[in-house]
C-alpha positions, 0 to 999 in steps of 0.5 A, spaced: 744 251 242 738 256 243 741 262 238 740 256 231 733 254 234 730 261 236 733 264 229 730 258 226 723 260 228 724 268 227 726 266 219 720 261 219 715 266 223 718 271 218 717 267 211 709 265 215 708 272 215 710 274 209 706 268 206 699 270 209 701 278 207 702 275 200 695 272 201 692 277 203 693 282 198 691 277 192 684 275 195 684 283 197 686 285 189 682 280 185 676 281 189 675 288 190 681 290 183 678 288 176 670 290 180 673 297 182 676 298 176 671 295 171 666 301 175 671 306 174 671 305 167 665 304 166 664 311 170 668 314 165 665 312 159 658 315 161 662 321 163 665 321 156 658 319 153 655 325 157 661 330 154 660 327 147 653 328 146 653 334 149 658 338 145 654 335 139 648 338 141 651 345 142 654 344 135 646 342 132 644 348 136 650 352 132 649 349 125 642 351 126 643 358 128 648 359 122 643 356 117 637 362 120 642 368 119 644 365 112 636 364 111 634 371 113 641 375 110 639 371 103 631 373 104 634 381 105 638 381 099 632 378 095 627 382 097 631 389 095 630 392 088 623 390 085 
């Protein structure tokens, strides 16, 4: 009766195994899952953020420049004939 009985402990050592596995990886995730997550888009938010009002000021910066040439080719057609 030796082979039933050493299969049963191998099954019951095997369904151990994968239960303390199994409990493992649910304490690992919900510890360190939604916090790194959490981190990682909130990282990437402030990276867009960053981007966002960068490419806004280069487009300030341009509207302006676009306004001062307007200004000085309206004030040399202006001061012409008179």
């Amino acid at each position: 009766m030796r082979p039933p009985s050493q299969l049963r402990q191998i099954a019951g050592s095997l369904l151990v195994a994968l239960a303390i596995a199994a409990v493992a990886v649910a304490v690992v995730t919900a510890h360190f899952g939604p916090t790194s997550t959490a981190r990682l888009e909130a990282r990437e938010d402030a990276i867009d953020a960053r981007v966002d009002a960068r490419e806004e000021r280069r487009e300030a910066a341009e509207d302006r420049r676009e306004e001062a040439e307007e200004r000085r080719e309206d004030g040399g057609d202006n001061s012409g004939p008179g």
